[in-house]
C-alpha distance (Angstrom), angle and dihedral (degrees) to the residues before:
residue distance angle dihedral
X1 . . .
X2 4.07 . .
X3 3.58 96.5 .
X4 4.11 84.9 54.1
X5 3.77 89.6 45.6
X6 3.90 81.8 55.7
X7 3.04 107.5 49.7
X8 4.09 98.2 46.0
X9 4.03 83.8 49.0
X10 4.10 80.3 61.3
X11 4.04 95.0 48.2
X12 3.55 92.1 49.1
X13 3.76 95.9 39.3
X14 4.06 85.4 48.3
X15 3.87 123.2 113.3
X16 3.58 101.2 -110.4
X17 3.92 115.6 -143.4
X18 3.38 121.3 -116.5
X19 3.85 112.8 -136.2
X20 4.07 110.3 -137.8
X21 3.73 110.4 -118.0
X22 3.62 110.3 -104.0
X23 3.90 115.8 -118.8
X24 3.65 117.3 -105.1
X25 4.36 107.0 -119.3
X26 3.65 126.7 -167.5
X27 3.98 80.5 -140.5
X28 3.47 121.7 41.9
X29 4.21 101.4 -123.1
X30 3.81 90.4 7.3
X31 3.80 133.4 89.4
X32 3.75 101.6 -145.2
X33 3.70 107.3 -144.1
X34 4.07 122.8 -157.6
X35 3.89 122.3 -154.3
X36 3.42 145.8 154.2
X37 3.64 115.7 -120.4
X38 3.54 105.3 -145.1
X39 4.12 115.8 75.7
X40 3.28 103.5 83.0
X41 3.59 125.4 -141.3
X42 4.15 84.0 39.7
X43 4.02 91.5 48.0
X44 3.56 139.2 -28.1
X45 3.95 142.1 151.9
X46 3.77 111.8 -84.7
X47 3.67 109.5 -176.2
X48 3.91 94.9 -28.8
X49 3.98 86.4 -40.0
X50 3.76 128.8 115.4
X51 4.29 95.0 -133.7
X52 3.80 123.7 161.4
X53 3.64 144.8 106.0
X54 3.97 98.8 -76.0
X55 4.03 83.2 50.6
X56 3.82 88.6 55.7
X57 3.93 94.7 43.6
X58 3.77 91.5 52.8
X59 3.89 95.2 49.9
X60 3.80 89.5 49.4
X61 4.47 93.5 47.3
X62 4.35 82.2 43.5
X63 3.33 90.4 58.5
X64 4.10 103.9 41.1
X65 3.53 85.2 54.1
X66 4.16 93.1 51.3
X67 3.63 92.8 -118.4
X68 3.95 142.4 115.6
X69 3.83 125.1 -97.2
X70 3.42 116.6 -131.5
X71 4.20 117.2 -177.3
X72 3.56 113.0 -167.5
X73 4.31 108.4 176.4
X74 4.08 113.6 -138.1
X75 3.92 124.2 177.0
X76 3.89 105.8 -93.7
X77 3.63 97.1 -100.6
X78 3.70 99.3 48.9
X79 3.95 90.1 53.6
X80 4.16 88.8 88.5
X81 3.37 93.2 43.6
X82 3.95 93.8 50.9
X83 3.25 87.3 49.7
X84 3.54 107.0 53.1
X85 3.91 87.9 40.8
X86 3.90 86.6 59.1
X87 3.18 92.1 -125.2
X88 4.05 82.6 123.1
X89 3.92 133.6 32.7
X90 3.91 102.9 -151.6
X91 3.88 133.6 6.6
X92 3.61 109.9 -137.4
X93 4.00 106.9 172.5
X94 4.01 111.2 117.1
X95 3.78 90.1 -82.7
X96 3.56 111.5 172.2
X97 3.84 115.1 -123.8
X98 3.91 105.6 -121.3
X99 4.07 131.9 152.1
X100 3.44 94.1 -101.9
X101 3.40 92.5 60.9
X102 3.86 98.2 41.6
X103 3.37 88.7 66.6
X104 3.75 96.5 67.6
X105 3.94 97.2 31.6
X106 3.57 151.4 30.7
X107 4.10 122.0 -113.9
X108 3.44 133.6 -131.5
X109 3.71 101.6 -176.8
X110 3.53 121.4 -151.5
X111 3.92 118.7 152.4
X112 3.51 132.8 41.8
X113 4.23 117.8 -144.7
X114 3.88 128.4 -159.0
X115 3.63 137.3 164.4
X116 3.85 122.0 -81.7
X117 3.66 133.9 -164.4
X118 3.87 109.6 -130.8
X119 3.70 114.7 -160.4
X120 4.28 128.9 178.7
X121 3.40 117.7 -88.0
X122 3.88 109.3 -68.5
X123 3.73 94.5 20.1
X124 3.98 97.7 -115.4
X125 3.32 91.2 -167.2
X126 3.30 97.5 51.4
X127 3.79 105.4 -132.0
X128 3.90 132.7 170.5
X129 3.93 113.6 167.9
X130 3.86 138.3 -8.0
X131 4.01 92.7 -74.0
X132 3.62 88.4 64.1
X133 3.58 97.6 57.7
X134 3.50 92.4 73.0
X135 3.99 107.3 130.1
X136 3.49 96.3 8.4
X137 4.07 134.8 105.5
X138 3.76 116.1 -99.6
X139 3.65 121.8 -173.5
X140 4.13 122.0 -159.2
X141 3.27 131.3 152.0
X142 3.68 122.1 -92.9
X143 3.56 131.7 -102.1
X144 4.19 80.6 18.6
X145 3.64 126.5 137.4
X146 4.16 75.8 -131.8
X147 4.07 89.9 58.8
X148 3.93 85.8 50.9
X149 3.69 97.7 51.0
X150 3.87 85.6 51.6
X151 3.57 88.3 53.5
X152 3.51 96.8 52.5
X153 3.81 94.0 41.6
X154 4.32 83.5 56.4
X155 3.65 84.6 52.4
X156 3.72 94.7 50.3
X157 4.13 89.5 48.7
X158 3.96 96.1 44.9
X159 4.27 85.2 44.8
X160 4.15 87.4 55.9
X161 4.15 88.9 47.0
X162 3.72 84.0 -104.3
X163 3.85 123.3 134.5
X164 3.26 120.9 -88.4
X165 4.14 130.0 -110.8
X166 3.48 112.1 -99.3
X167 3.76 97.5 -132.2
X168 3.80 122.1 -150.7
X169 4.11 113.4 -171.8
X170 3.79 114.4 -173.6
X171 3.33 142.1 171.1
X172 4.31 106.7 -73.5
X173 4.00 132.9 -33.2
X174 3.82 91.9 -71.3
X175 3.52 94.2 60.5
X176 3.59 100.5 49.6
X177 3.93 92.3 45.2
X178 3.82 80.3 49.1
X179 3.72 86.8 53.8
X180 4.16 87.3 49.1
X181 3.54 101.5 47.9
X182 4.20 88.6 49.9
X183 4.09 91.4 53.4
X184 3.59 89.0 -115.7
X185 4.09 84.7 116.2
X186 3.96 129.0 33.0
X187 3.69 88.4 -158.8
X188 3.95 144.8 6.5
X189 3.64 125.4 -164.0
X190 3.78 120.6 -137.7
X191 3.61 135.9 143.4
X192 3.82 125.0 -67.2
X193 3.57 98.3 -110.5
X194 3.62 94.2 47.6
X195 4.15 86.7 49.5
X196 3.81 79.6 53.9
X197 3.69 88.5 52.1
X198 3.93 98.9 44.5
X199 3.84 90.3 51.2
X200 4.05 88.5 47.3
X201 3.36 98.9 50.6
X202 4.65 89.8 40.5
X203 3.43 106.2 16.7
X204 3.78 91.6 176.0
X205 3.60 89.6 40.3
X206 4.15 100.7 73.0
X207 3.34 148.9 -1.7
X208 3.77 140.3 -159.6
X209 3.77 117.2 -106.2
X210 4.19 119.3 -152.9
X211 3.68 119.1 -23.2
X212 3.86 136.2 -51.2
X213 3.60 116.0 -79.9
X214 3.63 138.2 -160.2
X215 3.74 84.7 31.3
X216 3.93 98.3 -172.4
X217 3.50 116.4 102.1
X218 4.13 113.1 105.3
X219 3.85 124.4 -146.5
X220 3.76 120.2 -161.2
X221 3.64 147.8 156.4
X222 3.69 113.2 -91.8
X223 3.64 122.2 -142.4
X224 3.93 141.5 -174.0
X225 3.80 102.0 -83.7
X226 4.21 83.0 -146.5
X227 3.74 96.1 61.1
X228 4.42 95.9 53.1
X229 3.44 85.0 162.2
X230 3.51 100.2 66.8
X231 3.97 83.9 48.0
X232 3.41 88.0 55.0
X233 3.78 98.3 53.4
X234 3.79 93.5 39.7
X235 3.95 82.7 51.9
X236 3.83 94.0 48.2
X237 4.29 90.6 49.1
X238 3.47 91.0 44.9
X239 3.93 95.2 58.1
X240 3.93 88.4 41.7
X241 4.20 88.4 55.1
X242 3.75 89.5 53.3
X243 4.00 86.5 41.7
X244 4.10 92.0 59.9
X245 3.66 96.2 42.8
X246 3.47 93.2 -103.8
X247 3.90 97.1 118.6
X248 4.38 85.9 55.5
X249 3.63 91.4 49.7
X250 3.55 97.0 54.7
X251 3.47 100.5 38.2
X252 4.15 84.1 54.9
X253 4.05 91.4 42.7
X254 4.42 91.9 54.8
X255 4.36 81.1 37.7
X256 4.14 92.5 -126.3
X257 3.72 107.3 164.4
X258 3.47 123.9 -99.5
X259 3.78 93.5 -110.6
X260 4.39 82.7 66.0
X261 3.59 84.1 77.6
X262 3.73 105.2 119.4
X263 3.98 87.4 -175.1
């Protein structure tokens, strides 16, 4: 009778263990990821497949976490809704991380993206960074982020009694690398994944010139703030990705510079 008095005193005096609370899925064994097919490198349609970096990432977190991926593609601005109608666990779809959006979801970051200088194919005029475009005719497109970095790097030549950039804003990305390819630009600025894109899609087209500037902008994979423990576990098999070298190899395979790195 003492020995059983024991040994319940030592059950109830036990830590007990606190079971983790499952994350809700969409899918039962599946992470159901929503993106928006169209922003290449992150994902695009490659004959009648989605492909692309943001594809790759989200087969390689599925699987840490012992579950199926499941993409499902969305116009951009129905991925929040989707998401916050459940109809989705995750967006994964180069979506800038911004407070707007942080007050509707949780982040997983995972990228960093800058500005880049793209430049034709053997960069005739021989240009590295924004000091060098001093004098010479930049093309971005207007209203941009890209066409106020140009700006302010025309402001920066004119303060140092340099000339200043000969700015050309049009109408979108494709018209300004239109305006590159056709000489009537030595250089556009855009983001680094779209340089990434540009040199995918005509790699004997451009090239980058110098490295990425104004490197500040995060990317990250968005997620219901009223399920934090998926967050959690996306969190968790995105730091064990970058742990096995996965992260390094992908970021080499989809060629985003090194500066990308989020980690």
């Amino acid at each position: 009778m003492i020995m059983r008095r024991i040994l319940l005193a030592a059950l109830l005096l036990a830590p007990v263990a606190v079971r983790a609370e499952a994350p809700a899925l969409v899918t039962s064994g599946s992470v159901t990821w929503g993106l928006a097919a169209t922003f290449p490198p992150f994902e695009y349609i490659d004959n009648g497949k989605p492909v692309g970096f943001d594809i790759d990432l989200a087969n390689m977190i599925a699987k840490k976490m012992s579950l199926n991926s499941e993409i499902v593609s969305f116009e951009f601005k129905g991925l929040v809704p989707a998401l916050l109608g459940k109809r989705i666990d995750a967006i994964i779809s180069g979506m800038y991380i911004n407070a707007e959006r942080q007050q509707i979801a949780g982040f997983v970051p995972y990228l960093k993206v800058g500005n880049q200088i793209v430049v034709r194919k053997g960069n005739p005029a021989k240009l590295s960074d924004t000091t060098s475009l001093c004098g010479h005719r930049v093309s971005a497109p207007v209203g941009t982020i890209f066409e106020i970095a140009a700006q302010k790097a025309s402001a920066a030549c004119t303060a140092a009694g340099k000339p200043a950039v000969e700015l050309l804003a049009l109408a979108g990305t494709t018209g300004a690398a239109l305006a590159l390819s056709q000489d009537r630009a030595d250089a556009i600025i855009v983001s680094t994944p779209t340089a990434v894109a540009l040199m995918l899609a005509t790699p004997d087209t451009y090239e980058t010139a110098g490295a990425p500037f104004d490197n500040d902008t995060s990317v990250g994979i968005a997620v219901d703030k009223s399920n934090p423990a998926l967050l959690a576990e996306i969190d968790k098999a995105m730091k064990a990705v970058v742990a096995d070298g996965s992260y390094a190899a992908l970021l080499k395979h989809w060629n985003m510079p090194d500066s990308s790195s989020a980690f």
